[in-house]
PDB file of N, CA, C and O in Angstrom:
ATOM      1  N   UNK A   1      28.560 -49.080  10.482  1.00  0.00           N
ATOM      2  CA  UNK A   1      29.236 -47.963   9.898  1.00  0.00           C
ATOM      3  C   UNK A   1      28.222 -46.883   9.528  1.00  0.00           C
ATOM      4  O   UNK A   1      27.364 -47.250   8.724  1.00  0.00           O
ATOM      5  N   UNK A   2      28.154 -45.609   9.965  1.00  0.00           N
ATOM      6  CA  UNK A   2      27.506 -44.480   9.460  1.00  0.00           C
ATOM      7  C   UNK A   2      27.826 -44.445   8.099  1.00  0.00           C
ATOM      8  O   UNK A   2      28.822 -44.754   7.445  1.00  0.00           O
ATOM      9  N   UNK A   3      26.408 -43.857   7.772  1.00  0.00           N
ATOM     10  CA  UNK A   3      26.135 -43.195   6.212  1.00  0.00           C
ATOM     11  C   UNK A   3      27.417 -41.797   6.202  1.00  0.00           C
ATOM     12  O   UNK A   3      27.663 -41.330   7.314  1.00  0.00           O
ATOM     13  N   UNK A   4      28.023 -41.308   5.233  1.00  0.00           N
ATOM     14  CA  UNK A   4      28.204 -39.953   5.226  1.00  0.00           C
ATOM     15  C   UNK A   4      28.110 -39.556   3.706  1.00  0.00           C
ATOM     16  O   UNK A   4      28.369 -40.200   2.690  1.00  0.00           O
ATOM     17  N   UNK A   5      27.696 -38.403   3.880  1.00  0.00           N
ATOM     18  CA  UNK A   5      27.000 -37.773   2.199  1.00  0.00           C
ATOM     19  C   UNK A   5      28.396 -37.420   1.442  1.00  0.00           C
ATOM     20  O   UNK A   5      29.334 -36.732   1.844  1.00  0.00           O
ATOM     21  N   UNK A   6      28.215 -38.165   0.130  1.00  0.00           N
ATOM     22  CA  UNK A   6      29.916 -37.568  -1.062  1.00  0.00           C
ATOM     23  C   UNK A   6      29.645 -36.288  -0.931  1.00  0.00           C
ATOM     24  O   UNK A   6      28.666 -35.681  -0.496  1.00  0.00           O
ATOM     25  N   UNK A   7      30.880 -35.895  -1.470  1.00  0.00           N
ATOM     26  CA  UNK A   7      31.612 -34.413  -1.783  1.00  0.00           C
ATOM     27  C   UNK A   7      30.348 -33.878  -2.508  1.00  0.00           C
ATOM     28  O   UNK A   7      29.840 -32.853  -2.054  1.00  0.00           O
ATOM     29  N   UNK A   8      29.747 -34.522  -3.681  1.00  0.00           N
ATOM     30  CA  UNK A   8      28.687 -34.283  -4.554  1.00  0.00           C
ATOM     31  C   UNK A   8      27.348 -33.912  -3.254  1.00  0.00           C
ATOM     32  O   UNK A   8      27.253 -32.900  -2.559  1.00  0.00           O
ATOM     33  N   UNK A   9      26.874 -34.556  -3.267  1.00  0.00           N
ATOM     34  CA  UNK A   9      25.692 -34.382  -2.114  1.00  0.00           C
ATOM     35  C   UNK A   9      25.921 -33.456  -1.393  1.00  0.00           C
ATOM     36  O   UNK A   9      24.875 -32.860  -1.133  1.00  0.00           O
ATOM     37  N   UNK A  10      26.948 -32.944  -0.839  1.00  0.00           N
ATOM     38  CA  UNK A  10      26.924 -32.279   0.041  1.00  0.00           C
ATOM     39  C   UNK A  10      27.171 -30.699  -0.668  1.00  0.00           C
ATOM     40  O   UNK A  10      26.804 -29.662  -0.114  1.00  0.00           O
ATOM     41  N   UNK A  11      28.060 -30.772  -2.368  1.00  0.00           N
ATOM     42  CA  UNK A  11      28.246 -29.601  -2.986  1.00  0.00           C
ATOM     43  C   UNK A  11      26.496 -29.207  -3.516  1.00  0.00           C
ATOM     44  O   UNK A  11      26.208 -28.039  -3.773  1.00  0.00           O
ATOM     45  N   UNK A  12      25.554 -30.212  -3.613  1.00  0.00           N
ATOM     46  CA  UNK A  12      24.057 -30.300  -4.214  1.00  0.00           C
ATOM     47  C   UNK A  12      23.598 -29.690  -3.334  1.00  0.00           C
ATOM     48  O   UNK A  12      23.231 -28.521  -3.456  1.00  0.00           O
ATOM     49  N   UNK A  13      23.522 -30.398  -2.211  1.00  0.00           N
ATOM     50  CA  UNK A  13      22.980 -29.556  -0.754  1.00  0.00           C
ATOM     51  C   UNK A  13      22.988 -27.887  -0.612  1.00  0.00           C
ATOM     52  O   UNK A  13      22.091 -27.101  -0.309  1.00  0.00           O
ATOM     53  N   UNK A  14      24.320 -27.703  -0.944  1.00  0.00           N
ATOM     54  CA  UNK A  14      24.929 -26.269  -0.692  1.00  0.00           C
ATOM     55  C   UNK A  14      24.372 -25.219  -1.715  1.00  0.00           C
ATOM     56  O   UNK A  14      24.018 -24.062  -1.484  1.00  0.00           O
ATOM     57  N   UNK A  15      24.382 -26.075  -3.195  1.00  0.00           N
ATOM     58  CA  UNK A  15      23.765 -25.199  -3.631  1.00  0.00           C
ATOM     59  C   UNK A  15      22.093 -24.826  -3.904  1.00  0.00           C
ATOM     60  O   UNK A  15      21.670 -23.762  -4.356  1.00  0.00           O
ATOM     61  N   UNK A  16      21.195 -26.151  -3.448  1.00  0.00           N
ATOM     62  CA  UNK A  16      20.174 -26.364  -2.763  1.00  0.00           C
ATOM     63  C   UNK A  16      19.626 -25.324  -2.170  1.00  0.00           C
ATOM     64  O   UNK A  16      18.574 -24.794  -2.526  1.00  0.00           O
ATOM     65  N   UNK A  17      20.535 -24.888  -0.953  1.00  0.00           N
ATOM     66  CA  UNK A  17      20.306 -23.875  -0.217  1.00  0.00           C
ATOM     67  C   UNK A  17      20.064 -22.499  -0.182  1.00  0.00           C
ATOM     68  O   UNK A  17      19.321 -21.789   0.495  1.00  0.00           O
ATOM     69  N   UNK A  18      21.197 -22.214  -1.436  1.00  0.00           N
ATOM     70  CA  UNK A  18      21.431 -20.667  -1.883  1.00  0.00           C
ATOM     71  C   UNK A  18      20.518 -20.693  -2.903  1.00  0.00           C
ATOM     72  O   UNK A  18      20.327 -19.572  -3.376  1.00  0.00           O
ATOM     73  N   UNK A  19      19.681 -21.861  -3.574  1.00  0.00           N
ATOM     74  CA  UNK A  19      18.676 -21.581  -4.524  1.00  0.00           C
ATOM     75  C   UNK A  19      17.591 -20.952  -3.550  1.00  0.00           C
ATOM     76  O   UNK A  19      16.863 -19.997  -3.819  1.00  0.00           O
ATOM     77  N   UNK A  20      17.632 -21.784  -2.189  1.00  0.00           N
ATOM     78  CA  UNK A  20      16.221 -21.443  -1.415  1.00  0.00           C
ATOM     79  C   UNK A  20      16.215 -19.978  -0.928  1.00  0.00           C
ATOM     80  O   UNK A  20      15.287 -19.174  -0.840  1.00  0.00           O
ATOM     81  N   UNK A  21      17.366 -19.886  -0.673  1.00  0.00           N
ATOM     82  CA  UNK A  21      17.585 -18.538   0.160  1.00  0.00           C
ATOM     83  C   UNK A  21      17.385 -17.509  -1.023  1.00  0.00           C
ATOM     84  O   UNK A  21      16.259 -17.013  -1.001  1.00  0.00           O
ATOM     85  N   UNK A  22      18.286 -17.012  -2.166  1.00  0.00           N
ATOM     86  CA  UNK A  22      17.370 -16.811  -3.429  1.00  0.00           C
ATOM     87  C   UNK A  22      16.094 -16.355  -3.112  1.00  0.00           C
ATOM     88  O   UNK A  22      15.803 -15.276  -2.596  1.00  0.00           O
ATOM     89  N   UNK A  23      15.251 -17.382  -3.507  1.00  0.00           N
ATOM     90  CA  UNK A  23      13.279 -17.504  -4.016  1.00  0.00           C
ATOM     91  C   UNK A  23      13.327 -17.079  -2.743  1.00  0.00           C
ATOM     92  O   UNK A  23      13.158 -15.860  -2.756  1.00  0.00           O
ATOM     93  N   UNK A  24      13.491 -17.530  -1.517  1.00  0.00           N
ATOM     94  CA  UNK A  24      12.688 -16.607  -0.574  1.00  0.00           C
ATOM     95  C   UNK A  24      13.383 -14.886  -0.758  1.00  0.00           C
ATOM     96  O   UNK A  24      12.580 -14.008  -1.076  1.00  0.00           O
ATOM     97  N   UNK A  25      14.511 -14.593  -0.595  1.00  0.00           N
ATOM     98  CA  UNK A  25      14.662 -13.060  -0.850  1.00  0.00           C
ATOM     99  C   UNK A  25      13.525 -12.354  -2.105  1.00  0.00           C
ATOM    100  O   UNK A  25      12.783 -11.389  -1.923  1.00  0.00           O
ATOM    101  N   UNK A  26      13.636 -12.980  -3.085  1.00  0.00           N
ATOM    102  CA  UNK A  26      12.707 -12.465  -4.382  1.00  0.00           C
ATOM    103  C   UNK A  26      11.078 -12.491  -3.774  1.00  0.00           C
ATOM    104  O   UNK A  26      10.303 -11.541  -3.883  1.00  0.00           O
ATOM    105  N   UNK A  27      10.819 -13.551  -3.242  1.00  0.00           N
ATOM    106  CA  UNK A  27       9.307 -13.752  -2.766  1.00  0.00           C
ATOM    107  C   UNK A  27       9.188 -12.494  -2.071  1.00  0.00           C
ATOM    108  O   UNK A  27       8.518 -11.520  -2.417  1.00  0.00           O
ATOM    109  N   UNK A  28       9.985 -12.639  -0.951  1.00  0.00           N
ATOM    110  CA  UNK A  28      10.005 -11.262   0.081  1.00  0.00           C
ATOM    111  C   UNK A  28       9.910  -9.706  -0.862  1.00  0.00           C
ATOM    112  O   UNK A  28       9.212  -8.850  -0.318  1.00  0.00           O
ATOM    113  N   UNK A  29      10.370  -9.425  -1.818  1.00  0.00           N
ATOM    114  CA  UNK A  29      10.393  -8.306  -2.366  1.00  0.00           C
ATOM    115  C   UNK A  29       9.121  -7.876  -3.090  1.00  0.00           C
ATOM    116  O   UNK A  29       8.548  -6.787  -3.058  1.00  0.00           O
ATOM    117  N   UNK A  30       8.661  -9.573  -4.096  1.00  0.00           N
ATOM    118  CA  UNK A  30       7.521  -9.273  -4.140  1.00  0.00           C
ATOM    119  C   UNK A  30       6.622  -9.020  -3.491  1.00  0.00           C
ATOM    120  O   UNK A  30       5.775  -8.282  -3.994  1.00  0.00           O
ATOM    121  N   UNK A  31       6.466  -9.397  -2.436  1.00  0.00           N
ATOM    122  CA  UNK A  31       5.709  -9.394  -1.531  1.00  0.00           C
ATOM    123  C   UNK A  31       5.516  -7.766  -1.026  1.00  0.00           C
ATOM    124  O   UNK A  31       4.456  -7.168  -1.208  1.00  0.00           O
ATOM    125  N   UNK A  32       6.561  -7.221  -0.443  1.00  0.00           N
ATOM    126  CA  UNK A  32       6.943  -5.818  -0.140  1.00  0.00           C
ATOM    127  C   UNK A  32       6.462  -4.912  -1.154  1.00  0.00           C
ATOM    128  O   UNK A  32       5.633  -4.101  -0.740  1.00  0.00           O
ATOM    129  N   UNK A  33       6.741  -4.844  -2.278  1.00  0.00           N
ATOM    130  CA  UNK A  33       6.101  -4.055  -3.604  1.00  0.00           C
ATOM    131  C   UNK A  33       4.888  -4.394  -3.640  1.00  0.00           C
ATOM    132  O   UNK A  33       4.203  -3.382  -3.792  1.00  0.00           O
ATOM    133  N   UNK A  34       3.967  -5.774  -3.543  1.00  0.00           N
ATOM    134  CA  UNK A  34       2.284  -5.598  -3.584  1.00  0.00           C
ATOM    135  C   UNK A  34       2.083  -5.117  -2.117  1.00  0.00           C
ATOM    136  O   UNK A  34       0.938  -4.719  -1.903  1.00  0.00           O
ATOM    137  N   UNK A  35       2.966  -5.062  -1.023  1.00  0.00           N
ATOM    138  CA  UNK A  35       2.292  -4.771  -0.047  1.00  0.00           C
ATOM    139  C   UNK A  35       2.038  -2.803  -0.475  1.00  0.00           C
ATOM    140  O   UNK A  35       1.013  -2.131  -0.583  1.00  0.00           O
ATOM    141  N   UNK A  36       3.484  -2.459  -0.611  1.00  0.00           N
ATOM    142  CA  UNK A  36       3.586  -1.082  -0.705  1.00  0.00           C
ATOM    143  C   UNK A  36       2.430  -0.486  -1.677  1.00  0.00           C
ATOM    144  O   UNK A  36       1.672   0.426  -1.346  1.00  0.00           O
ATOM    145  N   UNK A  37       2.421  -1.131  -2.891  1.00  0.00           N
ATOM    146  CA  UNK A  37       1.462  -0.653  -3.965  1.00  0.00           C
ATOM    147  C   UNK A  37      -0.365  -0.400  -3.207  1.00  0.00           C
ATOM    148  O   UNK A  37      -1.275   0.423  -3.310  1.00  0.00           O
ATOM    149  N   UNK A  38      -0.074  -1.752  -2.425  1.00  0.00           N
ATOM    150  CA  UNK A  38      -1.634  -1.855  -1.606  1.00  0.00           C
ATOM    151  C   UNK A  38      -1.989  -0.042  -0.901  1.00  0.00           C
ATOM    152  O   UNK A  38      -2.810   0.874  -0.856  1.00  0.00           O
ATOM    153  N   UNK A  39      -0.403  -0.586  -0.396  1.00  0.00           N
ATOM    154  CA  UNK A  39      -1.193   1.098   0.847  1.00  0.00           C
ATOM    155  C   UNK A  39      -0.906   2.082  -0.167  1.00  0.00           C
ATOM    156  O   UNK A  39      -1.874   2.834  -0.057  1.00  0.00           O
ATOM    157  N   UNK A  40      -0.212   2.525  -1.046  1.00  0.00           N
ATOM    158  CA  UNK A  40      -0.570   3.530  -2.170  1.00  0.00           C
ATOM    159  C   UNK A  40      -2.212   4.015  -2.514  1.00  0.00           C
ATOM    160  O   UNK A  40      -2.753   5.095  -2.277  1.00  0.00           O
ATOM    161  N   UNK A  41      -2.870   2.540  -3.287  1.00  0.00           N
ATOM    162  CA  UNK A  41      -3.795   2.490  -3.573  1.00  0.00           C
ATOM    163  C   UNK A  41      -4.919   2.950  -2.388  1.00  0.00           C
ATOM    164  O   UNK A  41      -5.665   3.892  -2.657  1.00  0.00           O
ATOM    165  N   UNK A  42      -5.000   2.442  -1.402  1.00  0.00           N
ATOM    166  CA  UNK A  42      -5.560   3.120  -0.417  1.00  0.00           C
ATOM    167  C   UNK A  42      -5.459   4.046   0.512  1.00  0.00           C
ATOM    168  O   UNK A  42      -6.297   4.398   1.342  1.00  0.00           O
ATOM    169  N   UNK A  43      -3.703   4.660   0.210  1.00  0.00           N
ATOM    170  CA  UNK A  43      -3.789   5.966   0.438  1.00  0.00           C
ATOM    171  C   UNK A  43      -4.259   7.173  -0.666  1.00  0.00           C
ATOM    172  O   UNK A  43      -4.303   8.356  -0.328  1.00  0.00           O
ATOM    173  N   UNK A  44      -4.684   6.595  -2.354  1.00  0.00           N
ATOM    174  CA  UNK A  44      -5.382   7.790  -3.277  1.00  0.00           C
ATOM    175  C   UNK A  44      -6.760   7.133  -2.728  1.00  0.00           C
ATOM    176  O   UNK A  44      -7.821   7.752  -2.819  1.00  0.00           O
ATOM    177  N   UNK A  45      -6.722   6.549  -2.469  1.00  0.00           N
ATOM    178  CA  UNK A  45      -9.023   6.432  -2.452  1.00  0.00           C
ATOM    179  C   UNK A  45      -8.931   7.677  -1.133  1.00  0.00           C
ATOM    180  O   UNK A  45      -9.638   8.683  -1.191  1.00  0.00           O
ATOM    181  N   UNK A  46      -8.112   7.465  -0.155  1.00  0.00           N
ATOM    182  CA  UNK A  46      -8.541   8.147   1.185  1.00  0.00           C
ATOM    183  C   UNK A  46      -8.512   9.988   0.311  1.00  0.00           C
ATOM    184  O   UNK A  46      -9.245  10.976   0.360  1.00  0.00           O
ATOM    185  N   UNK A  47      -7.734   9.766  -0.123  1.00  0.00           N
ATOM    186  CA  UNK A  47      -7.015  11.543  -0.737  1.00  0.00           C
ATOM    187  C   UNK A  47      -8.628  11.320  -1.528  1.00  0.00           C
ATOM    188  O   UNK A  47      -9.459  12.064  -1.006  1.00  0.00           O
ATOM    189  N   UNK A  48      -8.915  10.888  -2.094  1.00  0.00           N
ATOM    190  CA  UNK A  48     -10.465  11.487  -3.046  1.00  0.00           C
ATOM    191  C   UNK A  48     -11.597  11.176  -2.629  1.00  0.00           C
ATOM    192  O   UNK A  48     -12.520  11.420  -3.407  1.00  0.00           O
ATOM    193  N   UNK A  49     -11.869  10.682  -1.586  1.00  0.00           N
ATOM    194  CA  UNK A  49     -12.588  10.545  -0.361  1.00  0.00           C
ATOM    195  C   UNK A  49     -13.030  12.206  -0.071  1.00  0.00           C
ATOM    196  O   UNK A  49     -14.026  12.874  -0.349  1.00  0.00           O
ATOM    197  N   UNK A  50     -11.439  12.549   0.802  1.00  0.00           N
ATOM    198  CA  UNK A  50     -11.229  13.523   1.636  1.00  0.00           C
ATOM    199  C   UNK A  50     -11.132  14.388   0.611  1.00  0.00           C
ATOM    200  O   UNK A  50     -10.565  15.342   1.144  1.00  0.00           O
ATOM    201  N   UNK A  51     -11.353  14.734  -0.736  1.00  0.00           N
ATOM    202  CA  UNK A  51     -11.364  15.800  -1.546  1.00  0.00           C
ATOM    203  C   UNK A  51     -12.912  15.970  -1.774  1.00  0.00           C
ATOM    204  O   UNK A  51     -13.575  17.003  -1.860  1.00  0.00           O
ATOM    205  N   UNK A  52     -13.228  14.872  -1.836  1.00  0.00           N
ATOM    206  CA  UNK A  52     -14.984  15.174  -2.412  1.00  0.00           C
ATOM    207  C   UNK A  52     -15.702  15.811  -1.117  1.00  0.00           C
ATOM    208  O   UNK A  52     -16.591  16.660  -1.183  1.00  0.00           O
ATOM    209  N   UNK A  53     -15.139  15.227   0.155  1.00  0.00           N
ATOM    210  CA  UNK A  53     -15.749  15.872   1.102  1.00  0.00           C
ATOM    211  C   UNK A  53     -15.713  16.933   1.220  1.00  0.00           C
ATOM    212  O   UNK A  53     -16.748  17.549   1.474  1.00  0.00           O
ATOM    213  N   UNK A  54     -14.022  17.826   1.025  1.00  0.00           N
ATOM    214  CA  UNK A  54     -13.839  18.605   1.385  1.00  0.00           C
ATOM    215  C   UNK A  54     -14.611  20.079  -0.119  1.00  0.00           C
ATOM    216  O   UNK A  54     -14.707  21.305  -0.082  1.00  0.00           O
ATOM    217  N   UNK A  55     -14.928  19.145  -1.068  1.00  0.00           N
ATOM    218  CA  UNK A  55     -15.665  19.776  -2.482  1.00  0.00           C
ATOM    219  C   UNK A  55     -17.322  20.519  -1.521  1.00  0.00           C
ATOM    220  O   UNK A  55     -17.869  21.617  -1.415  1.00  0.00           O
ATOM    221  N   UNK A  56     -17.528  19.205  -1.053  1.00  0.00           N
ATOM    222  CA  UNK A  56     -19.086  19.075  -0.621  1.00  0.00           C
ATOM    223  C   UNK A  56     -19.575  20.079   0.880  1.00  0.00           C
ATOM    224  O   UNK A  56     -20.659  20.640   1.041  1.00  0.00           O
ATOM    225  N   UNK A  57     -18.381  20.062   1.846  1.00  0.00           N
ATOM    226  CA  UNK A  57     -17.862  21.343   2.787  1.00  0.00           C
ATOM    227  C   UNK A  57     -18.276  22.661   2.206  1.00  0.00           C
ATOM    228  O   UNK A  57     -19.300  23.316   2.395  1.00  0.00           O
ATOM    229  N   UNK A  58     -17.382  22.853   1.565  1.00  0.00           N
ATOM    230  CA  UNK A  58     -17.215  24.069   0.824  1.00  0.00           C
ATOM    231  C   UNK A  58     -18.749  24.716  -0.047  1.00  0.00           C
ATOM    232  O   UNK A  58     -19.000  25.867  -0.404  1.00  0.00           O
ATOM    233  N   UNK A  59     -19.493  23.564  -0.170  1.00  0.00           N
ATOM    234  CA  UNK A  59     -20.432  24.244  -1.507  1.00  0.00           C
ATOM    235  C   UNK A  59     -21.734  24.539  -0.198  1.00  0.00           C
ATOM    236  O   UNK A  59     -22.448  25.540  -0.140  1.00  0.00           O
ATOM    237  N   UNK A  60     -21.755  23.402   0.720  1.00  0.00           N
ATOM    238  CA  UNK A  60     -22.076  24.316   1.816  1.00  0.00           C
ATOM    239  C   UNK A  60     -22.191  25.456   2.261  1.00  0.00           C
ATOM    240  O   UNK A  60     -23.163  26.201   2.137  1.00  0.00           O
ATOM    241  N   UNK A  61     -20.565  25.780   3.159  1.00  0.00           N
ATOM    242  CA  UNK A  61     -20.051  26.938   3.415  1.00  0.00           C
ATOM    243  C   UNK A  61     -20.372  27.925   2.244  1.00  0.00           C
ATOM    244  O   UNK A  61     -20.716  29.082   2.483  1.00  0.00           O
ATOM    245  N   UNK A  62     -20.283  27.564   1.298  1.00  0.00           N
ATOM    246  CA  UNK A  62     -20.973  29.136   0.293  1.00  0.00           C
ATOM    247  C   UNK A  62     -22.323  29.008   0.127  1.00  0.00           C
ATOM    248  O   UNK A  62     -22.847  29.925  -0.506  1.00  0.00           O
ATOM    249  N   UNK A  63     -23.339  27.761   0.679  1.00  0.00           N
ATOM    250  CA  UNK A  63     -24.621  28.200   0.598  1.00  0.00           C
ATOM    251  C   UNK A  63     -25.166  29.042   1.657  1.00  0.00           C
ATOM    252  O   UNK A  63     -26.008  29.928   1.510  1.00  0.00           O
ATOM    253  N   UNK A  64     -24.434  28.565   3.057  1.00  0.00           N
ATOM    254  CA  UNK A  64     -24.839  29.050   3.808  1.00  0.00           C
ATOM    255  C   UNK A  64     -24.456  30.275   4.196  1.00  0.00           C
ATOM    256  O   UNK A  64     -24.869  30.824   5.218  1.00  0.00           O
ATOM    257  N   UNK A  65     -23.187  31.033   2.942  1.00  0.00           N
ATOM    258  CA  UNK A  65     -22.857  32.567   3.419  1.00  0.00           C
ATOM    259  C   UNK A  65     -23.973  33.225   2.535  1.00  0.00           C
ATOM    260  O   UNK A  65     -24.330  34.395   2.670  1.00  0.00           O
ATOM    261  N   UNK A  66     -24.648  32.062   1.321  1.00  0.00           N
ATOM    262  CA  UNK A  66     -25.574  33.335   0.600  1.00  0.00           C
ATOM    263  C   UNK A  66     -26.692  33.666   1.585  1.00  0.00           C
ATOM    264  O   UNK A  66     -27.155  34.711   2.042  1.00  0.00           O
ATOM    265  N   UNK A  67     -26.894  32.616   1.703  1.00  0.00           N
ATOM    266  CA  UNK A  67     -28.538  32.464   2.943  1.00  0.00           C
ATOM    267  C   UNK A  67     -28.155  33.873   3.976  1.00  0.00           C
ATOM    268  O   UNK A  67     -28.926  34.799   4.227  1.00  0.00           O
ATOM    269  N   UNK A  68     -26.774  33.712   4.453  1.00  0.00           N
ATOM    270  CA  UNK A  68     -26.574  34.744   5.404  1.00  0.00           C
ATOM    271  C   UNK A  68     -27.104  36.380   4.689  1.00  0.00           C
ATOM    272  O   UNK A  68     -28.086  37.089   4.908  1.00  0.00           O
ATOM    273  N   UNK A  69     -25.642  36.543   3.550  1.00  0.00           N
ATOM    274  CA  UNK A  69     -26.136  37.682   2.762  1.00  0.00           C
ATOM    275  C   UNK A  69     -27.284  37.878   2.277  1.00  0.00           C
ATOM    276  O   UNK A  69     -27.475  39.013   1.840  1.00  0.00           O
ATOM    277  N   UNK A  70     -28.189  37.087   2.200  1.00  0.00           N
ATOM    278  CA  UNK A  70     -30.103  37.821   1.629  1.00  0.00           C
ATOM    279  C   UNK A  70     -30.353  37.909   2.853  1.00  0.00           C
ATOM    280  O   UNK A  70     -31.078  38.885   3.050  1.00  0.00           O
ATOM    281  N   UNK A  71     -30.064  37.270   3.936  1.00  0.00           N
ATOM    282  CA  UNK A  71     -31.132  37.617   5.192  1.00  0.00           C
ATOM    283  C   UNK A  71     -30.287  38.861   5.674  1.00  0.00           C
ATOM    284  O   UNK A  71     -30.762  39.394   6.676  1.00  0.00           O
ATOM    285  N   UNK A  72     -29.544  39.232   5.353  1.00  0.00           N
ATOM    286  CA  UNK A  72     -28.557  40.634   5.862  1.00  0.00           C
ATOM    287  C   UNK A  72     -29.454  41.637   4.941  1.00  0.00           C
ATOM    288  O   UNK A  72     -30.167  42.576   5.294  1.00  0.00           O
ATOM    289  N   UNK A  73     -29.176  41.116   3.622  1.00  0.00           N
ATOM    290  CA  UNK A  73     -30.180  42.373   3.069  1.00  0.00           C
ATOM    291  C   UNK A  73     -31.208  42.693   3.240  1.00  0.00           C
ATOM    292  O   UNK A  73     -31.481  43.887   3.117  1.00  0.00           O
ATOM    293  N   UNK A  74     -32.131  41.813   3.573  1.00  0.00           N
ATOM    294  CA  UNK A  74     -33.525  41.636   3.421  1.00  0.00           C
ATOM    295  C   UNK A  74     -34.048  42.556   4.927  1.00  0.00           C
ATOM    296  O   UNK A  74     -35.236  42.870   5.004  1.00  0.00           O
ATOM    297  N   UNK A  75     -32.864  43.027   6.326  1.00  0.00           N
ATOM    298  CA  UNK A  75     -32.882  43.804   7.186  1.00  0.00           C
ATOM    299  C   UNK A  75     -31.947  44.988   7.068  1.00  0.00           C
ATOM    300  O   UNK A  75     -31.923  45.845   7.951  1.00  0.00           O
TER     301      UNK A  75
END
C-alpha cells in the first residue's frame, strides 16, 4: 500500500511553500536596493572624479590663456 500525506501535511506543505516564495521575493528586493544603492554610490565617485578633473582642466585653460596674454603683450 502507498504512503499518502494527511490533509495536515499536505495543508503544512502548502503553507511551507508560500513561506519560501515570501523570503525569496523579500531577499530579491533586498538584494535589488543594495544592488541599486551600489551603482548610485559609484555613479557620485564617477560625478567627483569627473568634477575635479574638469576643476583641474579649467585652472589649466586659464593658465595657459595668461601665458598667452603676457606673451601677446610682451610683442
Amino acid at each position: 500500500m502507498a504512503f499518502t500525506p494527511s490533509k495536515d501535511q499536505k495543508r503544512r506543505d502548502r503553507e511551507q511553500k508560500k513561506i519560501d516564495k515570501r523570503f525569496a521575493r523579500e531577499t530579491a528586493k533586498v538584494e535589488k536596493l543594495e544592488a541599486e544603492k551600489e551603482a548610485e554610490l559609484v555613479a557620485a565617485e564617477e560625478a567627483i572624479k569627473q568634477s575635479e578633473a574638469d576643476a583641474i582642466a579649467k585652472e589649466e585653460a586659464d593658465f595657459e590663456a595668461e601665458l598667452a596674454a603676457e606673451a601677446a603683450e610682451k610683442t
